[in-house]
The first five atom37 places (N, CA, C, CB, O) and aatype in JSON, in Angstrom:
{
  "aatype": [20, 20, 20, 20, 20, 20, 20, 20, 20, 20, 20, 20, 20, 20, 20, 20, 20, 20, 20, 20, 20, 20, 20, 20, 20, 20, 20, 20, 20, 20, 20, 20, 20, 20, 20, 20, 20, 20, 20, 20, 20, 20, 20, 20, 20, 20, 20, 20, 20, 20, 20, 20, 20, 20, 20, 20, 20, 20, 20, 20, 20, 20, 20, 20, 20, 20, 20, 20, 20, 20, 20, 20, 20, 20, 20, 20, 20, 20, 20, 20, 20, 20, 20, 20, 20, 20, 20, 20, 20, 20, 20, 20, 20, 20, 20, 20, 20, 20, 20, 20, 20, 20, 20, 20, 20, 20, 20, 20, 20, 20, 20, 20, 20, 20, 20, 20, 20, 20, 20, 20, 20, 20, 20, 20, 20, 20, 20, 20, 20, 20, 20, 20],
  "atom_mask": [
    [1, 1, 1, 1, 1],
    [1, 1, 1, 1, 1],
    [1, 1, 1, 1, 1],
    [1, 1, 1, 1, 1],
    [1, 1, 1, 1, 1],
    [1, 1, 1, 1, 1],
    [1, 1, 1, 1, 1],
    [1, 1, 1, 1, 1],
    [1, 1, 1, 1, 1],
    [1, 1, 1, 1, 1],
    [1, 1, 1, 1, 1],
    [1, 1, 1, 1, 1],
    [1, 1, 1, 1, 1],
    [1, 1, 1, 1, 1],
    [1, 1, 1, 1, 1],
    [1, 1, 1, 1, 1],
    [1, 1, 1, 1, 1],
    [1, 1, 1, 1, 1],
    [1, 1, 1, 1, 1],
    [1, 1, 1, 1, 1],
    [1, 1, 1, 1, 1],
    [1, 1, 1, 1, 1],
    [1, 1, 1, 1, 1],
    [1, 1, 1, 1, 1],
    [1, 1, 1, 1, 1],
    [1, 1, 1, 1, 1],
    [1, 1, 1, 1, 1],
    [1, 1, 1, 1, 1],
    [1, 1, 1, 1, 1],
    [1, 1, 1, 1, 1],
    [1, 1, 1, 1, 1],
    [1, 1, 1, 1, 1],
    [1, 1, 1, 1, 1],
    [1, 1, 1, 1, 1],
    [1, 1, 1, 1, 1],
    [1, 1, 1, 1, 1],
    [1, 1, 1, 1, 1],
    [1, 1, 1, 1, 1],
    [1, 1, 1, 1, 1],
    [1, 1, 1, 1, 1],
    [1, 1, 1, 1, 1],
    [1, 1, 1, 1, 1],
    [1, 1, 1, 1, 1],
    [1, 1, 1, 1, 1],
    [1, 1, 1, 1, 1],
    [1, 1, 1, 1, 1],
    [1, 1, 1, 1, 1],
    [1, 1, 1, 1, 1],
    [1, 1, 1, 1, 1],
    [1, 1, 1, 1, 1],
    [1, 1, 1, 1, 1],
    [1, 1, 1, 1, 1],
    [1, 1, 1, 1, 1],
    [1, 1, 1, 1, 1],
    [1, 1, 1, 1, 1],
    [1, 1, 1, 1, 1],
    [1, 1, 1, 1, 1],
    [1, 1, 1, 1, 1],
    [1, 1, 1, 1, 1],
    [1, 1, 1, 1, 1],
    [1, 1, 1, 1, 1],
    [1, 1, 1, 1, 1],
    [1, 1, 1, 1, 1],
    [1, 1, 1, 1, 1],
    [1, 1, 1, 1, 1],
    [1, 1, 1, 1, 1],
    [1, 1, 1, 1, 1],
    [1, 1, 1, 1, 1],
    [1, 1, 1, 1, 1],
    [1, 1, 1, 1, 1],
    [1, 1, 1, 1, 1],
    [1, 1, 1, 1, 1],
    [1, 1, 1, 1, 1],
    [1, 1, 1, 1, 1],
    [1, 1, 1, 1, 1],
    [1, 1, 1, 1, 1],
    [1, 1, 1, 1, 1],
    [1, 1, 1, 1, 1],
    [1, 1, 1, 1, 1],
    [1, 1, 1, 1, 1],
    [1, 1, 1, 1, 1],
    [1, 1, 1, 1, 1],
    [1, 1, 1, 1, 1],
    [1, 1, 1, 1, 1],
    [1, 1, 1, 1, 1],
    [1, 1, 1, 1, 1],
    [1, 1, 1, 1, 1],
    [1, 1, 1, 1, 1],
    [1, 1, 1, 1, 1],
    [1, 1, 1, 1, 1],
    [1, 1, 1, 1, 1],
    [1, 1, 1, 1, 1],
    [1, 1, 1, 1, 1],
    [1, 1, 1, 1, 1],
    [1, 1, 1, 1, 1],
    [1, 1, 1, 1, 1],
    [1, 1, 1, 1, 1],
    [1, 1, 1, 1, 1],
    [1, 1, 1, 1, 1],
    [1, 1, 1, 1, 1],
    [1, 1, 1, 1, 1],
    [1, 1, 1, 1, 1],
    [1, 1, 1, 1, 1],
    [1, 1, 1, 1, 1],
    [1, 1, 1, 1, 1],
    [1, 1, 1, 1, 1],
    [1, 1, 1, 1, 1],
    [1, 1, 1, 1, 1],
    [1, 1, 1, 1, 1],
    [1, 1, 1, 1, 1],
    [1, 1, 1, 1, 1],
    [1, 1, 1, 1, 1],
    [1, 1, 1, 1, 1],
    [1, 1, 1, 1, 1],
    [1, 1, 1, 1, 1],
    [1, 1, 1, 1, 1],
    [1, 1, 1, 1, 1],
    [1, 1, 1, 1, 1],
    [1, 1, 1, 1, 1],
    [1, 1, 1, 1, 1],
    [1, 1, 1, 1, 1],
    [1, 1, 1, 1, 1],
    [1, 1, 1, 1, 1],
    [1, 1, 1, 1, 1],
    [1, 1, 1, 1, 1],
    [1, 1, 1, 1, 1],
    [1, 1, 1, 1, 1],
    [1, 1, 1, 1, 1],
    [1, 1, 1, 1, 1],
    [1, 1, 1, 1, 1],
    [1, 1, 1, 1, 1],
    [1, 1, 1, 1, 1]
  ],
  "atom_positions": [
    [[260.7, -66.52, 49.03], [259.88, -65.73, 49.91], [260.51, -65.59, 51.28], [258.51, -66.34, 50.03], [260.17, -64.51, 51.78]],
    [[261.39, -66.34, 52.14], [261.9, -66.65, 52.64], [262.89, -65.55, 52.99], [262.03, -67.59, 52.22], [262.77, -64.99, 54.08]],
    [[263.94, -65.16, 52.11], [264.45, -63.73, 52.45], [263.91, -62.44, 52.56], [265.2, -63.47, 51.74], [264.65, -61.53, 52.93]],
    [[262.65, -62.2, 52.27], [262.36, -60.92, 52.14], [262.04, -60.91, 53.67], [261.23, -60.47, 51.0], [261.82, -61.9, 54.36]],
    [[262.05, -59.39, 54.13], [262.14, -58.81, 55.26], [261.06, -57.98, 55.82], [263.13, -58.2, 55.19], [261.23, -56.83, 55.42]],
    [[260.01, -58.06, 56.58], [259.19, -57.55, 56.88], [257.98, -58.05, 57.65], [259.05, -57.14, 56.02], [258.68, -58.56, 58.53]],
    [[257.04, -58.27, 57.95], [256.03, -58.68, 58.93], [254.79, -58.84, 58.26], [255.88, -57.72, 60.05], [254.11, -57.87, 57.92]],
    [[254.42, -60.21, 58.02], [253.08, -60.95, 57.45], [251.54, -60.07, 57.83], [253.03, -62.65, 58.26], [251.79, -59.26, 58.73]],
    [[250.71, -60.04, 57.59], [249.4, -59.36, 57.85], [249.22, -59.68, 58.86], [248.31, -59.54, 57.13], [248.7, -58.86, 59.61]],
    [[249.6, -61.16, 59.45], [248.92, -61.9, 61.1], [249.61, -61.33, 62.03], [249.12, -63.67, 61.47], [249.29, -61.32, 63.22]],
    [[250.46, -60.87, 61.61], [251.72, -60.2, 62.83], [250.95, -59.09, 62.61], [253.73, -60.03, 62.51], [250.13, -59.36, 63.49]],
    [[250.65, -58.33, 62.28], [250.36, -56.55, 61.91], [249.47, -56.8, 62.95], [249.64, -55.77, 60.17], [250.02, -56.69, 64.04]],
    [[247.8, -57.23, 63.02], [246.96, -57.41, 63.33], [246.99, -58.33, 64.5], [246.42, -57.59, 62.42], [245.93, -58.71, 65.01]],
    [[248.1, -58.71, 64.94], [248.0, -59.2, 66.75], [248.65, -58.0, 67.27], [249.02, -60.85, 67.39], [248.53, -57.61, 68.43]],
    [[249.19, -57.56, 66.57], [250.3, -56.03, 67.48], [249.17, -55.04, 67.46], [252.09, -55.11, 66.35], [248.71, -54.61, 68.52]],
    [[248.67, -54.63, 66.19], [247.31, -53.71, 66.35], [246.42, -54.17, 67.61], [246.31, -53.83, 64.92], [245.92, -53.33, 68.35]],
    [[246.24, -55.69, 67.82], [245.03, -55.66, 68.64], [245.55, -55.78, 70.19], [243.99, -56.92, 68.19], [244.66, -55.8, 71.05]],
    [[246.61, -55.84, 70.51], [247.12, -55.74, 71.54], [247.58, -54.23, 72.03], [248.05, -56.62, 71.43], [247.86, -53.86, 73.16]],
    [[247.55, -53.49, 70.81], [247.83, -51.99, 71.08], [246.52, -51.4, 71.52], [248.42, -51.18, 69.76], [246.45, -50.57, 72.43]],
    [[245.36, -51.9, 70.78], [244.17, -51.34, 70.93], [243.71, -51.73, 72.6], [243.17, -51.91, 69.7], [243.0, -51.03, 73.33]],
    [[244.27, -52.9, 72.88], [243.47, -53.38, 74.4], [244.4, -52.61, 75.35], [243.45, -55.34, 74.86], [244.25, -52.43, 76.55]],
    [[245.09, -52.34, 74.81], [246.52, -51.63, 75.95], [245.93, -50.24, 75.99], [248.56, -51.54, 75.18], [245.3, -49.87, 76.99]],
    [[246.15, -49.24, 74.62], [245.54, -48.0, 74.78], [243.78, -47.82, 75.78], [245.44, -47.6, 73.13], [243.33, -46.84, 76.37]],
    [[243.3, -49.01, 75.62], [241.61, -48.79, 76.31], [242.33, -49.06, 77.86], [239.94, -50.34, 75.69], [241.97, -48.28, 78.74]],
    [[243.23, -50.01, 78.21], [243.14, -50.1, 79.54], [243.67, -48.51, 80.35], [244.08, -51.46, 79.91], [243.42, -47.94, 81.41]],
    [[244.38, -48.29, 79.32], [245.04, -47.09, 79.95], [244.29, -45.33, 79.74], [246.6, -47.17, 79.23], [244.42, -44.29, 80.39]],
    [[243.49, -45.72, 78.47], [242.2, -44.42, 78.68], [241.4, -44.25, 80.16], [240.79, -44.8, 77.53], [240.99, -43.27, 80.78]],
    [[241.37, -45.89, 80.47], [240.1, -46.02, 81.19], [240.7, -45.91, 82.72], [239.21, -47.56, 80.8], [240.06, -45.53, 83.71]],
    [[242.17, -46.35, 82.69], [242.67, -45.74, 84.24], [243.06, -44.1, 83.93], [244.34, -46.72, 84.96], [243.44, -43.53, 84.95]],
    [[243.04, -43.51, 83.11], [242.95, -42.22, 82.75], [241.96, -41.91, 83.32], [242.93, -41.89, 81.51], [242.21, -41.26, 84.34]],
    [[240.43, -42.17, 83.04], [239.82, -41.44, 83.51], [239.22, -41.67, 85.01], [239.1, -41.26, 82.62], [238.57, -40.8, 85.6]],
    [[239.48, -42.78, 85.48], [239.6, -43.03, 86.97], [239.97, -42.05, 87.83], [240.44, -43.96, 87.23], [239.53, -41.49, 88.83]],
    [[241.22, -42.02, 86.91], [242.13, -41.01, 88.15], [241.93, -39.45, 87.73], [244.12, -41.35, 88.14], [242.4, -38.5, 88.35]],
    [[241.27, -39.4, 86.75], [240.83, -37.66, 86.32], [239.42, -37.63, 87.59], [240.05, -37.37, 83.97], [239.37, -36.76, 88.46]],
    [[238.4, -38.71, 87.47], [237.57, -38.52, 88.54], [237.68, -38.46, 89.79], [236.94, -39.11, 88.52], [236.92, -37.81, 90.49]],
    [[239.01, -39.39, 90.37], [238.97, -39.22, 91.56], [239.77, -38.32, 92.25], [239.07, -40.19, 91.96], [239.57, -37.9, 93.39]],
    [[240.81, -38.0, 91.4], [241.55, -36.23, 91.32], [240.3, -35.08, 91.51], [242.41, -35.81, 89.38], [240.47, -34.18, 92.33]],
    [[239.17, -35.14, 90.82], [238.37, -33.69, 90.82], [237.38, -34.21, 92.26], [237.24, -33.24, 88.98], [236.47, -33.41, 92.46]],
    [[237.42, -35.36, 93.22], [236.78, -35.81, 93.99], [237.65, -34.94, 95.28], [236.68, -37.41, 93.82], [237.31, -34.0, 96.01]],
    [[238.69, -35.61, 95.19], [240.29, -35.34, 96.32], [240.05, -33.51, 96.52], [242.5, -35.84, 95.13], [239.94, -32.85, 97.55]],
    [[240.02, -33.07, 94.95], [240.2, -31.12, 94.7], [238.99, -30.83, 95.76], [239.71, -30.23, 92.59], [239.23, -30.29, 96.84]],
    [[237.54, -31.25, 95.33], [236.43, -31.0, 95.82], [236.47, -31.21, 97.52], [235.48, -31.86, 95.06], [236.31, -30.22, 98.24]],
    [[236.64, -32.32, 97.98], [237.13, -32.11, 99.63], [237.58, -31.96, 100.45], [237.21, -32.28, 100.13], [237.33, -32.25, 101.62]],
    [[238.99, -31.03, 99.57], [239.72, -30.01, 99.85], [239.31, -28.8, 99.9], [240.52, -29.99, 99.22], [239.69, -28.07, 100.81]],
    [[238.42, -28.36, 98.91], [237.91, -27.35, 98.62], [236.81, -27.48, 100.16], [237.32, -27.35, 96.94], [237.17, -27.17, 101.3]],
    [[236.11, -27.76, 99.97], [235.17, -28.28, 101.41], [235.57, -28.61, 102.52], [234.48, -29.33, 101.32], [234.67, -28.4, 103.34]],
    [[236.5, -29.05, 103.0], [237.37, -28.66, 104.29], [238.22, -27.4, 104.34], [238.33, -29.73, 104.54], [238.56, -26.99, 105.46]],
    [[238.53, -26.88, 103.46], [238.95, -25.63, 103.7], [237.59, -24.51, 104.07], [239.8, -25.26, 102.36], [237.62, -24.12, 105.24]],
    [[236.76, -24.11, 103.47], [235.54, -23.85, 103.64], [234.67, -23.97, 105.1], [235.09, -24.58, 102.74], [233.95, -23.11, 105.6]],
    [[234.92, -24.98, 105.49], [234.43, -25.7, 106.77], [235.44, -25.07, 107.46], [234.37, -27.4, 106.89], [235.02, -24.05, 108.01]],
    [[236.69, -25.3, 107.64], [237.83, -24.7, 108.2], [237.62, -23.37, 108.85], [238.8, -24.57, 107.21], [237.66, -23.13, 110.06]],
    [[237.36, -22.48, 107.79], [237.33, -20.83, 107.5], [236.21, -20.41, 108.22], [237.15, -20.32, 105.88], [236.22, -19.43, 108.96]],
    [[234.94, -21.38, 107.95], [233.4, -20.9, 108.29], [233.71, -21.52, 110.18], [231.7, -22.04, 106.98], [233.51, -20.76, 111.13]],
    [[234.12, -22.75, 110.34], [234.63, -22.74, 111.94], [234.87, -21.96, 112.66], [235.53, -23.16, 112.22], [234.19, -21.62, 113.64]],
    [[236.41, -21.3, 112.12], [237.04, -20.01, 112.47], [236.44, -18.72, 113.06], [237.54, -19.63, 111.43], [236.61, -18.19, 114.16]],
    [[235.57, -18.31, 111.85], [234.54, -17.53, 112.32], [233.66, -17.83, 113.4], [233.86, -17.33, 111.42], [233.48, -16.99, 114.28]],
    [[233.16, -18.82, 113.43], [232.48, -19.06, 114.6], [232.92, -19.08, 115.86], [232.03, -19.98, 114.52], [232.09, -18.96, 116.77]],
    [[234.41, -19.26, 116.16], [234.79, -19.66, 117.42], [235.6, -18.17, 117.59], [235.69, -21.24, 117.52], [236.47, -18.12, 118.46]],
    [[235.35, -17.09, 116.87], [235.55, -15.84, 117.4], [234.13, -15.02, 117.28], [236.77, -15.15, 116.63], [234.18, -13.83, 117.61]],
    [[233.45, -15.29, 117.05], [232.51, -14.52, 117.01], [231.65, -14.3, 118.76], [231.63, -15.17, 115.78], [230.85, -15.08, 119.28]],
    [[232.12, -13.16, 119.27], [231.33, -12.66, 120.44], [230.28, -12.85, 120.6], [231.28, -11.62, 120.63], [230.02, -13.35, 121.7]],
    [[228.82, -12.52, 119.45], [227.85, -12.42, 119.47], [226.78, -13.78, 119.36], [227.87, -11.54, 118.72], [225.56, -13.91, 119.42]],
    [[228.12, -14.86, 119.12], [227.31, -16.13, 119.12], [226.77, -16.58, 120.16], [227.9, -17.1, 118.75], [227.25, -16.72, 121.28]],
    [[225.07, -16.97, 119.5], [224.39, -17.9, 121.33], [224.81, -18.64, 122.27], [223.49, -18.85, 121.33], [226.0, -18.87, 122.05]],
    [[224.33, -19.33, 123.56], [224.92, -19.56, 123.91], [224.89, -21.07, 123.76], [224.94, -18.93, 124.72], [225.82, -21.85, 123.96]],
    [[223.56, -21.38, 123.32], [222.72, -22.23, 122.89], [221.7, -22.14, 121.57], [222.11, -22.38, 123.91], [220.9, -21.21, 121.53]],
    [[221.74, -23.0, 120.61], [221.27, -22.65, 119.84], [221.29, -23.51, 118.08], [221.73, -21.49, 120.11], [222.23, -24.3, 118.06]],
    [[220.89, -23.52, 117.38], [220.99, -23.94, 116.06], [221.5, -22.17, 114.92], [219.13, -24.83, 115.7], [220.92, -21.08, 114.92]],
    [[222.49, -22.53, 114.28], [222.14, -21.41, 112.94], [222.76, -22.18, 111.67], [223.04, -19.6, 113.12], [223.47, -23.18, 111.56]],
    [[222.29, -21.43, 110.91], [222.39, -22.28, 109.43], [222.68, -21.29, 108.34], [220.89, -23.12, 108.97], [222.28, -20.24, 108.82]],
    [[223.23, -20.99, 106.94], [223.39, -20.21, 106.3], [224.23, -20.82, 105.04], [223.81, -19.25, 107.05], [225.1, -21.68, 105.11]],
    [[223.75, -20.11, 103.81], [223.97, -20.78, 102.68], [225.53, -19.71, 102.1], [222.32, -20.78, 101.6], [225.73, -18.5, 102.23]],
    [[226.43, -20.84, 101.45], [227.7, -20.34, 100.38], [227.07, -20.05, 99.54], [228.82, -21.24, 99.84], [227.28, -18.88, 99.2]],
    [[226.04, -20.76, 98.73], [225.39, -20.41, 96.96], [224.09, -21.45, 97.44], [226.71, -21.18, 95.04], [223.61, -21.98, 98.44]],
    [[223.87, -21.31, 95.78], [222.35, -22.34, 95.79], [222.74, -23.75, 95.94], [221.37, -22.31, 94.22], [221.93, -24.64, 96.2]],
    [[224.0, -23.9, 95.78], [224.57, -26.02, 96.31], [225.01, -26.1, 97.18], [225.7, -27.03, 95.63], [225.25, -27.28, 97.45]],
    [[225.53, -24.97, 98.4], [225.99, -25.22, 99.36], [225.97, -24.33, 100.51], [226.94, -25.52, 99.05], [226.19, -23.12, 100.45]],
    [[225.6, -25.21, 101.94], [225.46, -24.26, 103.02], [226.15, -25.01, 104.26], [223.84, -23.86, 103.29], [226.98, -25.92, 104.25]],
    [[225.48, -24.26, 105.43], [226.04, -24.81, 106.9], [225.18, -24.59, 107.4], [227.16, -24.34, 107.66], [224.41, -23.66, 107.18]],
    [[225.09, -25.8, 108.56], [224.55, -25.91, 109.67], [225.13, -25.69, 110.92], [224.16, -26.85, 109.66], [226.14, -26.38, 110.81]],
    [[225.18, -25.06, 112.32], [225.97, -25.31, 113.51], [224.91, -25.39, 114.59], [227.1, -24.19, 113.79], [224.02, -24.56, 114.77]],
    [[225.1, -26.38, 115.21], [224.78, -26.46, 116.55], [225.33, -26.26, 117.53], [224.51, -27.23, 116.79], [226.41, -26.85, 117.39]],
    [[225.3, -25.62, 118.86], [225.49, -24.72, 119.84], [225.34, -24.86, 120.99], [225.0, -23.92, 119.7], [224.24, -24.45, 121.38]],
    [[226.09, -25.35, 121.88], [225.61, -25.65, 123.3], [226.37, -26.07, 124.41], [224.77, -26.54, 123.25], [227.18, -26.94, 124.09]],
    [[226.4, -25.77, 125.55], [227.72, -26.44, 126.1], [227.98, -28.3, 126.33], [227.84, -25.71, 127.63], [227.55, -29.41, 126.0]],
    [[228.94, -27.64, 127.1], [229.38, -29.35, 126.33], [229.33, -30.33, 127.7], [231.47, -29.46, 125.44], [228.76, -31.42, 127.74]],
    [[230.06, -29.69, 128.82], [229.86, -30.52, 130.0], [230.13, -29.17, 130.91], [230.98, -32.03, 130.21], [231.16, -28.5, 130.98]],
    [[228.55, -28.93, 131.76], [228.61, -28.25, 132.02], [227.8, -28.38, 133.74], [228.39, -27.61, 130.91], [227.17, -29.41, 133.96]],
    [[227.87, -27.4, 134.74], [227.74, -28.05, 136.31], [226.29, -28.35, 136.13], [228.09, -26.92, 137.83], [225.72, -28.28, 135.04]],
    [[225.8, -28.66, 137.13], [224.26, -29.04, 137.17], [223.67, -27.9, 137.43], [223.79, -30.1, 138.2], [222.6, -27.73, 136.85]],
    [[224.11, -26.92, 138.25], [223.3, -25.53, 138.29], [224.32, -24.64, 137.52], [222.92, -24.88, 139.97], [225.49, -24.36, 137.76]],
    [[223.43, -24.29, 136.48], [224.4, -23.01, 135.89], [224.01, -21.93, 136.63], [224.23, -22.58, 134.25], [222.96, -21.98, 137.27]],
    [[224.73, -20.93, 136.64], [224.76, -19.58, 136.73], [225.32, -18.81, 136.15], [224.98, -19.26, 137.52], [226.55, -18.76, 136.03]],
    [[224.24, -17.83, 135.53], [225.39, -16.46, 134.95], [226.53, -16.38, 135.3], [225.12, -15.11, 135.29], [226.92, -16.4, 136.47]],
    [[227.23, -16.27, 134.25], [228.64, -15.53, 134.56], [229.71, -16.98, 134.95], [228.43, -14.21, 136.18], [230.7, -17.01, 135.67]],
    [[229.41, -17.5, 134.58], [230.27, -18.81, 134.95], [230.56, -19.46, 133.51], [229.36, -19.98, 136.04], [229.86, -19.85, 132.57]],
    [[231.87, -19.37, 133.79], [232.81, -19.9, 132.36], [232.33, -21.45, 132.04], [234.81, -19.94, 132.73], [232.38, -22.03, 133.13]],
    [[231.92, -22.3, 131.12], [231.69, -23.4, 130.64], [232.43, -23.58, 129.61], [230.55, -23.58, 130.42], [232.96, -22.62, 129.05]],
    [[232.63, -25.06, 129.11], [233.03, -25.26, 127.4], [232.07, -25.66, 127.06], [234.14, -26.2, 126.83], [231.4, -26.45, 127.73]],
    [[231.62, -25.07, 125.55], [230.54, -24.67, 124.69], [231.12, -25.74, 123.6], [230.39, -22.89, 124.26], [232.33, -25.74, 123.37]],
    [[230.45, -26.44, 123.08], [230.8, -26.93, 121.99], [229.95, -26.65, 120.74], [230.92, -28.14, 122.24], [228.77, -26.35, 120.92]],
    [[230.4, -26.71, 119.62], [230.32, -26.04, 118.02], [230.25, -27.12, 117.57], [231.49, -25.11, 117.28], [231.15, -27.9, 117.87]],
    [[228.91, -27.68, 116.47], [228.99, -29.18, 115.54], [228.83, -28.2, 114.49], [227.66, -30.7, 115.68], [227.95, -27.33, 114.44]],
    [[229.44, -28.33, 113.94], [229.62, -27.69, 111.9], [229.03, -28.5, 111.36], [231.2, -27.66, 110.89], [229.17, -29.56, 111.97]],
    [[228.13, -28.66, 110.13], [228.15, -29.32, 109.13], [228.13, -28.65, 108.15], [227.39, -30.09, 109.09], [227.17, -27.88, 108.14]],
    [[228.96, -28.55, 107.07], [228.76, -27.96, 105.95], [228.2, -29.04, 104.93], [230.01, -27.28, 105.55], [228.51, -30.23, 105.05]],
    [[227.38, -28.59, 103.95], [226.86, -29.23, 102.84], [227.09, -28.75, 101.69], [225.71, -29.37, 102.89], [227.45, -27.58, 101.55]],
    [[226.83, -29.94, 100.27], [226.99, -29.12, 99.03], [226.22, -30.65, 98.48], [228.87, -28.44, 98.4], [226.17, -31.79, 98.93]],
    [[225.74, -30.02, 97.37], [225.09, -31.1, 96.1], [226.09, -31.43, 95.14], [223.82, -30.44, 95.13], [226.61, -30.62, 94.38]],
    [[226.39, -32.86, 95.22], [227.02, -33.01, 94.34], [226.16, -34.01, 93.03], [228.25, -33.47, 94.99], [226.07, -35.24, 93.12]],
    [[225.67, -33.3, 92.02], [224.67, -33.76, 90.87], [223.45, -33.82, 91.73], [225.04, -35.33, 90.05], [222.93, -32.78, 92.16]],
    [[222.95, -35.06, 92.01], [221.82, -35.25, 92.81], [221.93, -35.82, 94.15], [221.0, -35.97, 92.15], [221.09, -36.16, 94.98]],
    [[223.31, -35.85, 94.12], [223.71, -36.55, 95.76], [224.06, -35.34, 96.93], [225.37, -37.68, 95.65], [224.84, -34.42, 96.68]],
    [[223.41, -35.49, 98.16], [223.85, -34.16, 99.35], [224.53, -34.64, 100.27], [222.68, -33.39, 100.17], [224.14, -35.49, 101.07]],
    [[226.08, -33.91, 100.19], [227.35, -34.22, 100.72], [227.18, -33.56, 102.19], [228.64, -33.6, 99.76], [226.54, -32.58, 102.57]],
    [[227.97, -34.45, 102.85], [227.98, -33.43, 103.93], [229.42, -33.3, 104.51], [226.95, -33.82, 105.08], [230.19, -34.24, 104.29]],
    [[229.97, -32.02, 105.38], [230.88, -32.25, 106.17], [230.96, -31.84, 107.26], [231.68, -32.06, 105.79], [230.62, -30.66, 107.38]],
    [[231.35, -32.44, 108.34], [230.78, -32.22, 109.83], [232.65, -32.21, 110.59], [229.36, -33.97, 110.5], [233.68, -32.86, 110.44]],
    [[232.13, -30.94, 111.48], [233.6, -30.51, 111.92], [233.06, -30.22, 113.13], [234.51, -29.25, 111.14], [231.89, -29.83, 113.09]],
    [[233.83, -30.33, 114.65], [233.35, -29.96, 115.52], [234.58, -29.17, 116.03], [232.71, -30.94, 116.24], [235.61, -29.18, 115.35]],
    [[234.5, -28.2, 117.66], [235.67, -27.35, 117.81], [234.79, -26.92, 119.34], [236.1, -25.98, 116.35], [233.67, -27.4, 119.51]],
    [[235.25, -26.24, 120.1], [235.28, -26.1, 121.91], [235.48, -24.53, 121.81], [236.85, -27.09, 122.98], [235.87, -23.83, 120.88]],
    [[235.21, -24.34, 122.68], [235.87, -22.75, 123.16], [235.13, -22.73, 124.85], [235.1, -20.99, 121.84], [234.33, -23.52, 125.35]],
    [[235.76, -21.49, 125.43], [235.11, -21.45, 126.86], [234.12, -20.15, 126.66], [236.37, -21.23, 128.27], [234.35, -19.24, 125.86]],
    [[233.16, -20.22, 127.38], [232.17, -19.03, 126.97], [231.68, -18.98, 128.3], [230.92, -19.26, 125.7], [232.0, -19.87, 129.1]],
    [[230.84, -17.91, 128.67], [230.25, -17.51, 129.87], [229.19, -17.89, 129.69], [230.25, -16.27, 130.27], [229.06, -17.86, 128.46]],
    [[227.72, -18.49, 130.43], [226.68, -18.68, 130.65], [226.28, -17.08, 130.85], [226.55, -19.72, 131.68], [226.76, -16.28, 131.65]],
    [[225.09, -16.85, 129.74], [224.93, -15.33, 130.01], [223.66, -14.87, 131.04], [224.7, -14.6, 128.52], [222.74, -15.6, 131.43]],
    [[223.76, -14.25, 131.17], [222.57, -13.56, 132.24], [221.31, -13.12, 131.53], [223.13, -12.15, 133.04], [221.11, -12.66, 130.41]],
    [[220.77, -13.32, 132.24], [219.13, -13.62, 131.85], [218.61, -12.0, 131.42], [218.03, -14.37, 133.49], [218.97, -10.97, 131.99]],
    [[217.6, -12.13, 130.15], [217.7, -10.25, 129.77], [216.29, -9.93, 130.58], [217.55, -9.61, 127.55], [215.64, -10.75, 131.24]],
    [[216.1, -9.04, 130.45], [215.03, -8.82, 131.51], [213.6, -8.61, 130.65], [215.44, -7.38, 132.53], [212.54, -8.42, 131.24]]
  ]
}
């Protein structure tokens, strides 16, 4: 028995079960990193978004000078901005340049959890004159 060449049943079945614990460890960092890859995509995707929706804001002429506005991407995701200057004299007056500051928050649902992302940004704006 002694010469023949090949591998006993006990050998088969420690290599099988060491293959089997090896393949699970490595499914299971498989899917780790598949979740936290579509996590990384997603708040990329959402800082770019935030980015873009900023942008707009800090050219837009017609924005208050003071103020809250809010507005939805879809039914999982929107924005919030708040509006107001930022350090500004103790007596304002029309027509006098201030820095205005912009708080972003963009939101989105992720399953049942509400994400948020909050971006802030400056510009100089005029204190406007009072409408009659």
């Amino acid at each position: 028995m002694r010469n023949q060449k090949g591998f006993t049943l006990l050998e088969i079945l420690v290599a099988t079960t060491i293959m089997g614990i090896a393949v699970v460890g490595l499914l299971s960092s498989l899917s780790t990193s598949m979740r936290n890859a579509t996590h990384v995509s997603e708040a990329d995707r959402v800082a770019q978004i935030a980015r873009n929706k900023m942008e707009e804001l800090l050219v837009d002429a017609r924005l208050p000078f003071q103020g809250t506005m809010e507005g939805a991407f879809d039914n999982t995701s929107g924005w919030t901005a708040q509006i107001g200057p930022f350090e500004a004299p103790p007596q304002l007056q029309p027509g006098v340049p201030v820095l205005q500051r912009i708080a972003l928050v963009v939101w989105w649902k992720n399953g049942e959890n509400l994400r948020r992302y909050p971006l802030e940004a400056y510009r100089i704006a005029e204190v406007p004159r009072p409408t009659p």
